[in-house]
N, C-alpha and C positions, 0 to 999 in steps of 0.2 A: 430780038431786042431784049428779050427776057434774061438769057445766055449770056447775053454783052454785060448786062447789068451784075448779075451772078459770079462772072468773070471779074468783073472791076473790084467790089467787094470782096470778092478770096482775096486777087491780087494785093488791093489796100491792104486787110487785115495781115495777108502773110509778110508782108511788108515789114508793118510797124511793129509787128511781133518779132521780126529777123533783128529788126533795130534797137526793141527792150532786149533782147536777149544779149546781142554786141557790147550794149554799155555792160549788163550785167560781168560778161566776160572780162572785162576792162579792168573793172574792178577789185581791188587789193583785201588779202581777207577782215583787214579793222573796217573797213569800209562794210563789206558784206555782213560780219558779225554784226555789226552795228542796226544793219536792217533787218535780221535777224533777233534781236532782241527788243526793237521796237514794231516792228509789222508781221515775226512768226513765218508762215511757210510760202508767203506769197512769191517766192521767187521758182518755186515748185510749178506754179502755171504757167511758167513761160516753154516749159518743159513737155507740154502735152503734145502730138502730133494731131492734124485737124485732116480728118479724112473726108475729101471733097466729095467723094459722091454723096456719106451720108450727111454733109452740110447740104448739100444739093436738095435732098430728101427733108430733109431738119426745115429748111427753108418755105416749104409748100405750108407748114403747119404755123409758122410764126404769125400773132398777131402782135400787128404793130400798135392799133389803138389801146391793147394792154400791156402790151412788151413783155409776153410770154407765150410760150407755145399752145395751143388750143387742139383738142382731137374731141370732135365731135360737140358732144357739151361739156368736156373736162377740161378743165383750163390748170395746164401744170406750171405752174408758181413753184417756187422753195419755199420752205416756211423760215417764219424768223431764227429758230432754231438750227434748221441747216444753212444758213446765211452764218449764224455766228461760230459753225462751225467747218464753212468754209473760208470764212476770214480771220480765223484763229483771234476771233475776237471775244473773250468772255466779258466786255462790259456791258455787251447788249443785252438788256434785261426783255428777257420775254412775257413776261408779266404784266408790265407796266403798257399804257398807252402813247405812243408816241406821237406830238401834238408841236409843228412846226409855228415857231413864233410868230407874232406879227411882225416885229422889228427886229428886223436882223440885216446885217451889214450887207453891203453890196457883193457881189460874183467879185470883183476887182479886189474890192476892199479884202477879201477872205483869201484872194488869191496874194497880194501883196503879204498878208499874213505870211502865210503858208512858205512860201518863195522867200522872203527876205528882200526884197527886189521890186521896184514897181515895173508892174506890166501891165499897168490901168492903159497906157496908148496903145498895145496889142486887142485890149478885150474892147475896150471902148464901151458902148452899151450891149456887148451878145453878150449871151447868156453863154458861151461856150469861146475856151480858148484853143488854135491850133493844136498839134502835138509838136509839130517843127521848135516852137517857142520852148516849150518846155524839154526838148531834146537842149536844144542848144543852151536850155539855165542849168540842165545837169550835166553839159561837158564844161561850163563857164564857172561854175558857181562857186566862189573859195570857201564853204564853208561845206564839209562832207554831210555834218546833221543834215542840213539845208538841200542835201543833194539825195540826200536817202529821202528825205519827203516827199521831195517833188515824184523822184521813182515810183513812189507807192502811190502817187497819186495818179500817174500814168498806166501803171496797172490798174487801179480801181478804174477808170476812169477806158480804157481800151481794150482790157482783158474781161475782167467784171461784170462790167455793167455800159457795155460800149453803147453810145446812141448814135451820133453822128462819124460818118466816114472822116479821122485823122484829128477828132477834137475831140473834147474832155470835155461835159457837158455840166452845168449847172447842179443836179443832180449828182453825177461822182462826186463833184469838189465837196459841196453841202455834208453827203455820209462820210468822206474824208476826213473832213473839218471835223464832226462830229466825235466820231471815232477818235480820233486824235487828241483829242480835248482829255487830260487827267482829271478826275477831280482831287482837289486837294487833299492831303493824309494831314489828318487831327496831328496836332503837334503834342506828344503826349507832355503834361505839367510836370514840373519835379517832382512833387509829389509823389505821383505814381511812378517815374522812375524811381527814387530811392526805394520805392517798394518792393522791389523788383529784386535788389541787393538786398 
């Protein structure tokens, strides 16, 4: 039974990885530049080979109520640090404490963001949406921005930080969202331009 279940999960994830990898192929290089200079190396992951038996082995050690591996009493986590420097993310301030609001928009609401699209009648109230949905917004979607997002959101979101078999879970979209968020650049005054000359 165990085997069966082990078996389904390769099968899933080698799956959805054959299928990130396809659109990638697909892809024209303004297109790839593009995600490239907005998401960094993360197309690099799709690239690794996943060697079954030590997933087999990897698998004995996973705990799920922390969603990291545990050996003995050592519980191996990444730290924020190599998180932002496997998401070639330097806005992650490791310093600071990071303190999830109380009001904050809905999974739908942040997914329509995201998307450009309502796909509030796919999510409905879960907290997680297919990956089917968001395959088919990035072969549909006439806007490339719009198309390299949802991408990067399907990497984070299955590659990353997978939780559920073939969906995107609450959690990817929220550090997507996040991530993704610029802060605005001071608009410098004339002033200080003429200064400059």
């Amino acid at each position: 039974m165990r085997n069966e279940y082990l078996n389904k999960v390769e099968d899933n994830a080698s799956n959805k990885l054959q299928e990130l990898r396809n659109i990638w192929a697909q892809w024209n290089d303004d297109a790839k530049q593009l995600f490239y200079q907005n998401y960094g190396d993360l197309p690099y992951l799709l690239d690794f080979k996943v060697d079954r038996h030590l997933f087999r082995a990897m698998v004995q050690f996973w705990n799920p109520a922390y969603s990291c591996f545990t050996f003995g009493d050592v519980d191996l986590v990444p730290t924020l640090e190599e998180y932002t420097t496997l998401l070639c993310c330097p806005r992650i301030q490791g310093y600071k404490a990071y303190v999830r609001p109380a009001s904050l928009p809905t999974f739908a609401k942040k997914l329509v963001t995201i998307t450009g699209m309502n796909v509030k009648k796919t999510v409905d109230d879960s907290k997680c949406i297919p990956w089917a949905v968001l395959r088919d917004l990035i072969s549909t979607h006439p806007y490339v921005k719009k198309k390299v997002d949802i991408f990067a959101l399907s990497i984070y979101g299955m590659v990353i930080f997978p939780k559920a078999l073939g969906h995107i879970d609450e959690a990817a979209e929220d550090l997507f969202d996040r991530l993704s968020v610029t802060p605005p650049r001071p608009r410098p005054s004339p002033e200080s331009s003429m200064r400059c000359y």
